[in-house]
DSSP file (Angstrom, degrees, kcal/mol; ACC not computed):
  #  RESIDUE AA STRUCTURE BP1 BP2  ACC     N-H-->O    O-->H-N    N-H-->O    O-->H-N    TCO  KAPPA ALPHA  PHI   PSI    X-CA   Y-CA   Z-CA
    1    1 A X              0   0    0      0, 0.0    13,-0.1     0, 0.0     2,-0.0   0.000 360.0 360.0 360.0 167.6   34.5 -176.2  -26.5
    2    2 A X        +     0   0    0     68,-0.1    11,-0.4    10,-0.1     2,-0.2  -0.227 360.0 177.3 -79.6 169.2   30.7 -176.7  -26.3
    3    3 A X        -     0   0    0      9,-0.2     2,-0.4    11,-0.0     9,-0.2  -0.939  14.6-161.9-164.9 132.3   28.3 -174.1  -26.2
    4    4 A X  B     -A   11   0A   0      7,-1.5     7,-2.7    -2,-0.2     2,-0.4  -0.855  25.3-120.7-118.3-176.7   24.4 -173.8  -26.1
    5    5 A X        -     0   0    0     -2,-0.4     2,-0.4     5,-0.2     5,-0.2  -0.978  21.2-172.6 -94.5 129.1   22.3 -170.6  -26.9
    6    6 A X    >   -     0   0    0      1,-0.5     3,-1.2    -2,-0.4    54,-0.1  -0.873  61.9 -69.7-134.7  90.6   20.1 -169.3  -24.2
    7    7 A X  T 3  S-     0   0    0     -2,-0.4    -1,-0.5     1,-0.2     0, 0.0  -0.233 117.9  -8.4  16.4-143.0   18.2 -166.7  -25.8
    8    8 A X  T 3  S+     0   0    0     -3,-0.2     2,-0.5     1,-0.1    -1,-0.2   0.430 124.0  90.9 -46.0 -38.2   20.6 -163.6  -26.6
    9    9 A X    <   -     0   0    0     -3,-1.2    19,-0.2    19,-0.1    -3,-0.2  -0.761  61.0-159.5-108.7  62.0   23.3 -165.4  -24.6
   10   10 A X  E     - B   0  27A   0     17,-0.7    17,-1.5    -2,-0.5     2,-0.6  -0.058  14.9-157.3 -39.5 132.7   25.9 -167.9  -25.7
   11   11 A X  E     -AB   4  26A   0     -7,-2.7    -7,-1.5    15,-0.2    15,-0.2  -0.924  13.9-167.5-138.1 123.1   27.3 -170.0  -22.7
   12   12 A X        -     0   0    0     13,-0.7     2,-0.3    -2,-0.6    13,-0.3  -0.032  22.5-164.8 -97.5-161.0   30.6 -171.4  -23.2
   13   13 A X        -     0   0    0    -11,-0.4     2,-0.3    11,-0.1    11,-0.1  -0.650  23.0-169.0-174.0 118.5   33.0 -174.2  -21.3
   14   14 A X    >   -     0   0    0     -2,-0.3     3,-1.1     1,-0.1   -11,-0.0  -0.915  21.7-128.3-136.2 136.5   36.6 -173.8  -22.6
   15   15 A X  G >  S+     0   0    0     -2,-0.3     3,-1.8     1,-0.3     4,-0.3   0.525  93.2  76.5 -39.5 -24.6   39.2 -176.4  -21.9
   16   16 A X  G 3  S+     0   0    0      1,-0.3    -1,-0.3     2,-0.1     0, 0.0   0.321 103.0  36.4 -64.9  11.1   41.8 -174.4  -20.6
   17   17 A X  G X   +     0   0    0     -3,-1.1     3,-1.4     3,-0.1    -1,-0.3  -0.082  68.8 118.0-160.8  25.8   40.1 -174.0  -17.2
   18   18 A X  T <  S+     0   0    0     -3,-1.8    -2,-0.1     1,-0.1    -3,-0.1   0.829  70.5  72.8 -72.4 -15.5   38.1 -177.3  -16.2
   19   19 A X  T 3  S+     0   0    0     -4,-0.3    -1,-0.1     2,-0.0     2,-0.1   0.637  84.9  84.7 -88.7  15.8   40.3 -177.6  -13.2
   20   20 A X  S <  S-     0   0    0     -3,-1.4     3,-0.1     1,-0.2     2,-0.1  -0.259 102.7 -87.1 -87.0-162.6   38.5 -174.8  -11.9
   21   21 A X  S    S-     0   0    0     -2,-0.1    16,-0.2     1,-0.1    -1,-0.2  -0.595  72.9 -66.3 -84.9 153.7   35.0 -175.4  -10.1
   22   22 A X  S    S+     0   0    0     14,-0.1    15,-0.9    -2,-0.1     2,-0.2   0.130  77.6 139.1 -27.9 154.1   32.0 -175.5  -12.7
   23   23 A X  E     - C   0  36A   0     13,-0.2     2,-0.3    44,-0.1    13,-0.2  -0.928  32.9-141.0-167.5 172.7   31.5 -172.1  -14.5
   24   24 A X  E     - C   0  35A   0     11,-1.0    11,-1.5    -2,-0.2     2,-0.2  -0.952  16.7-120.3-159.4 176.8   30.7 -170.7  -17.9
   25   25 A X  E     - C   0  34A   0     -2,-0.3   -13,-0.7   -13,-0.3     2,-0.3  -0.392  28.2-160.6 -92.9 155.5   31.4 -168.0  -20.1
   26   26 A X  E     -BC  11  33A   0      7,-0.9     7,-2.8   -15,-0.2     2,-0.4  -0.935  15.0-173.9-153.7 138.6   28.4 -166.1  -21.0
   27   27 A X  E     +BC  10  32A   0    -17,-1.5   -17,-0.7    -2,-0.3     2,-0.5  -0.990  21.3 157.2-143.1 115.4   28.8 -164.3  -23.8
   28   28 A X  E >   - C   0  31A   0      3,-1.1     3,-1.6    -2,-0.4   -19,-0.1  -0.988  64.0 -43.2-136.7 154.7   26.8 -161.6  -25.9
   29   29 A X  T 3  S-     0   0    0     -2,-0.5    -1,-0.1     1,-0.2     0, 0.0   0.005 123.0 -19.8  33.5-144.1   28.1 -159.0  -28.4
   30   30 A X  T 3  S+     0   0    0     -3,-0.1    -1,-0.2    17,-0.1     2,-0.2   0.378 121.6  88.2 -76.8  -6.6   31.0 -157.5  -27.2
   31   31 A X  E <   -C   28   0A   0     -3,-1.6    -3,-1.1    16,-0.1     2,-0.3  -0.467  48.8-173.7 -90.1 163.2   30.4 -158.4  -23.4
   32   32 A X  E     -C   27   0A   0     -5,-0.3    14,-3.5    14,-0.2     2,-0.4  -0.883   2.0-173.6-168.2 134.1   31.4 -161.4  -21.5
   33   33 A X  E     -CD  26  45A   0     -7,-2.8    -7,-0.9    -2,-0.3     2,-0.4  -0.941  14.3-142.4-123.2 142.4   30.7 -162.7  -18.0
   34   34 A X  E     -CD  25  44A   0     10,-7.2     9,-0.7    -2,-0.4    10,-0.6  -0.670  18.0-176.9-118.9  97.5   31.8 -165.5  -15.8
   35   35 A X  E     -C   24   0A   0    -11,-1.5   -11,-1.0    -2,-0.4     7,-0.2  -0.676  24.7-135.6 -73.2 106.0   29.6 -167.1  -13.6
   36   36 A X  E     -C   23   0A   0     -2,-0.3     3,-0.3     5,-0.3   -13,-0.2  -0.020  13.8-153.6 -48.1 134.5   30.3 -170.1  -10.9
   37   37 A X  S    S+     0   0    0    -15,-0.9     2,-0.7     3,-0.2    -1,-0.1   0.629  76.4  90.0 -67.9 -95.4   27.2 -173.0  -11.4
   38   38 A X  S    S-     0   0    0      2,-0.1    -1,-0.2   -15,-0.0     2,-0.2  -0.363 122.5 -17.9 -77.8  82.8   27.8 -173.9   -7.5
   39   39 A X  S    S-     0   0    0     -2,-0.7     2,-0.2    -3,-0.3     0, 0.0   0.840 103.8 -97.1 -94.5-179.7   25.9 -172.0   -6.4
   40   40 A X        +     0   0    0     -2,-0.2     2,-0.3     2,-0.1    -3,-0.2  -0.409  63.5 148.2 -50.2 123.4   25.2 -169.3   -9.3
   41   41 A X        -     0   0    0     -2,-0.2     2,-0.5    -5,-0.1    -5,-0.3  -0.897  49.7-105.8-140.2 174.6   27.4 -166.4   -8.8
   42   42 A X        +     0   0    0     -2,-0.3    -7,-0.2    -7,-0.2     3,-0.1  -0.676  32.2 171.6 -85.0  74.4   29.1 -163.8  -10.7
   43   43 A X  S    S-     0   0    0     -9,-0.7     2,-0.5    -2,-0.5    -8,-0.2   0.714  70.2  -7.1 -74.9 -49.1   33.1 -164.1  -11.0
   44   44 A X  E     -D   34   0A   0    -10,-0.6   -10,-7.2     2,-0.0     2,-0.5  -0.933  61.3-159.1-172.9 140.7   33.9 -161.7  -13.3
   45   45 A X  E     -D   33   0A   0     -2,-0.5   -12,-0.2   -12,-0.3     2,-0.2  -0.910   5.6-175.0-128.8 124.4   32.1 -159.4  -15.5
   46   46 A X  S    S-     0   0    0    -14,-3.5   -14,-0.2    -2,-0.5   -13,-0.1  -0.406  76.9 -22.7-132.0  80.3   33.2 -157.5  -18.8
   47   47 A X  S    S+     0   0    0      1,-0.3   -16,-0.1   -16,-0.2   -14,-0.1   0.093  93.8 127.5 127.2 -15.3   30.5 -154.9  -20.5
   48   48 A X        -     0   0    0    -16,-0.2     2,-0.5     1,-0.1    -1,-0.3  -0.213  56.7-133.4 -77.2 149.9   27.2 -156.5  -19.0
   49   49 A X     >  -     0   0    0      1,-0.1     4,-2.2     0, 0.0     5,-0.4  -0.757  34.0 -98.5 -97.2 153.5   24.9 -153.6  -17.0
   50   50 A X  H  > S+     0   0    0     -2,-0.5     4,-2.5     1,-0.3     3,-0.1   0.939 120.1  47.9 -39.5 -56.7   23.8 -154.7  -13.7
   51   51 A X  H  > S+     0   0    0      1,-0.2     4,-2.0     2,-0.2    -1,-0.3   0.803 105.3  56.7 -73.9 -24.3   20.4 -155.7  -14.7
   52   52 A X  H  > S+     0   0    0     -3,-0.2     4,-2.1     2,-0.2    -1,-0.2   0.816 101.9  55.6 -45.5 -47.7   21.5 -157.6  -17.4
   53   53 A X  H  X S+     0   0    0     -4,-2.2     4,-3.4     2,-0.2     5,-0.5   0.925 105.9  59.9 -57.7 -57.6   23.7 -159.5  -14.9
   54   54 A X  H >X S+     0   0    0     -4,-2.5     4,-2.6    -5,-0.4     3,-1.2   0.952 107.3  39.1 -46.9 -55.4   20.4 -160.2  -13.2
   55   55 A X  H 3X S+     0   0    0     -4,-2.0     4,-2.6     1,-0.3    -1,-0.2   0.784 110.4  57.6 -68.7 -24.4   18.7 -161.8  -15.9
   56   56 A X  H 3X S+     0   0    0     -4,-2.1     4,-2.4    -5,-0.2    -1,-0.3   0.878 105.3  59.1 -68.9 -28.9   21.6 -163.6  -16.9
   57   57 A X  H <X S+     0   0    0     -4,-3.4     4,-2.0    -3,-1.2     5,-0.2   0.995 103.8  43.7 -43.0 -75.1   21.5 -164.8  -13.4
   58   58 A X  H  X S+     0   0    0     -4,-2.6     4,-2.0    -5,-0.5    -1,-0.2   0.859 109.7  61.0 -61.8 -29.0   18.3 -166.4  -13.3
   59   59 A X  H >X S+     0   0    0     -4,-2.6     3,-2.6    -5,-0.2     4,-2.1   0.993 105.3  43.7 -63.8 -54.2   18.9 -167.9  -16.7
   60   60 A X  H 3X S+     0   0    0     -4,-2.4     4,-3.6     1,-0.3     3,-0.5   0.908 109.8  63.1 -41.7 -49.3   21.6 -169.8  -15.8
   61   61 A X  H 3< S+     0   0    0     -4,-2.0    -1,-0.3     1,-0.3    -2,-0.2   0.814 105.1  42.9 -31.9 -43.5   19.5 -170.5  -12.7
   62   62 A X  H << S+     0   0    0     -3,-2.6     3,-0.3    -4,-2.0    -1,-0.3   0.931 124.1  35.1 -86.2 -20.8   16.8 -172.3  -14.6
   63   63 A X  H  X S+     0   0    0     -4,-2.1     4,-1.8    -3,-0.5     3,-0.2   0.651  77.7 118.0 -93.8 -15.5   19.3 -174.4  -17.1
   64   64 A X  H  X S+     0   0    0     -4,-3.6     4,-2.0    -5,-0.4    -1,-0.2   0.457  73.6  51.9 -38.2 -21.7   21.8 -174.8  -14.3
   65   65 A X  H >> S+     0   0    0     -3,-0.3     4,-3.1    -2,-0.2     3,-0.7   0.978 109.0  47.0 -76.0 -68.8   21.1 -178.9  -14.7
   66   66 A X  H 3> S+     0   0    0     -3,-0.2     4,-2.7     1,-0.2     5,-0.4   0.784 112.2  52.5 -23.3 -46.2   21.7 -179.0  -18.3
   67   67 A X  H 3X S+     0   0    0     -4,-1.8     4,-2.1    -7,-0.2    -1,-0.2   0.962 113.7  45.4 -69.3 -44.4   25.2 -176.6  -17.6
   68   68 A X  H <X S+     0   0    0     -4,-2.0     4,-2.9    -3,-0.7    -2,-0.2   0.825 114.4  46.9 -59.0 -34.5   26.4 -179.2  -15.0
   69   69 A X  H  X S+     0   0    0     -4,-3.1     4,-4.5     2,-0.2     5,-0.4   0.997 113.5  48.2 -40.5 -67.2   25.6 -182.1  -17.3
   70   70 A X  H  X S+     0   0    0     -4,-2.7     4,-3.9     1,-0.2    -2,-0.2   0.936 110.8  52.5 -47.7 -44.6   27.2 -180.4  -20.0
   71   71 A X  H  X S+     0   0    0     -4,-2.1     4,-2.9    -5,-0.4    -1,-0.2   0.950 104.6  59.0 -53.2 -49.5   30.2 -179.8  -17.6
   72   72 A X  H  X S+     0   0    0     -4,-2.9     4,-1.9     1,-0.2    -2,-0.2   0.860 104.6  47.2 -12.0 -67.4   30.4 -183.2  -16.8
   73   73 A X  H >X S+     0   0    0     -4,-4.5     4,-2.0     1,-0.2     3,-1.0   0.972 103.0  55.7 -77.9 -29.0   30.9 -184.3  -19.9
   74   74 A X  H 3X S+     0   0    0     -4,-3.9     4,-0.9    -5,-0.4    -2,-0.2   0.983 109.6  50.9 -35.4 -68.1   33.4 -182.1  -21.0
   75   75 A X  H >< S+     0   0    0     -4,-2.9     3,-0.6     2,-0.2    -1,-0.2   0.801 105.5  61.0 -41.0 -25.2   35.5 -183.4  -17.7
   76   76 A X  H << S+     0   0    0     -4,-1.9    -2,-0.2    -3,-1.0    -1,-0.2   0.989 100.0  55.2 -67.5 -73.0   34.7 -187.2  -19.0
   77   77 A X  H 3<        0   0    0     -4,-2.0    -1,-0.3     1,-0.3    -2,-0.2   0.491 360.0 360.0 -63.3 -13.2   36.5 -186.4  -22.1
   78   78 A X    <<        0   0    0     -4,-0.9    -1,-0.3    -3,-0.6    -2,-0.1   0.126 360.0 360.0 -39.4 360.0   39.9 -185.3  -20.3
């Protein structure tokens, strides 16, 4: 599934779960988080420190068009 890089941060889509509401995988080292796009929140979190979580917040926040695009297309190709 697609991916960008967002400084430190790998932010994934994987097909087995578009027929939930938008999200990505966010991904660093050994950690992984899962965020909803609509709105931004945090779903589930595995290694991240709180403040880490923050910042991961606000990134998504600022690419958040670019994440729904990219979600989009993923769903087109289904």
């Amino acid at each position: 599934m697609p991916g960008i890089k967002i400084g430190p941060y790998e932010v994934r889509f994987y097909e087995y779960d578009l027929a939930e509401r938008p999200h990505a995988h966010v991904r660093r080292e050994n950690k992984q988080a899962k965020f909803w796009l609509t709105p931004i929140e945090l779903f589930q979190n595995k290694g991240y420190a709180e403040h880490e979580l923050s910042r991961i917040e606000r990134i998504l926040g600022k690419n958040r068009k670019r994440l729904l695009e990219l979600w989009e297309e993923e769903m087109k190709k289904r």
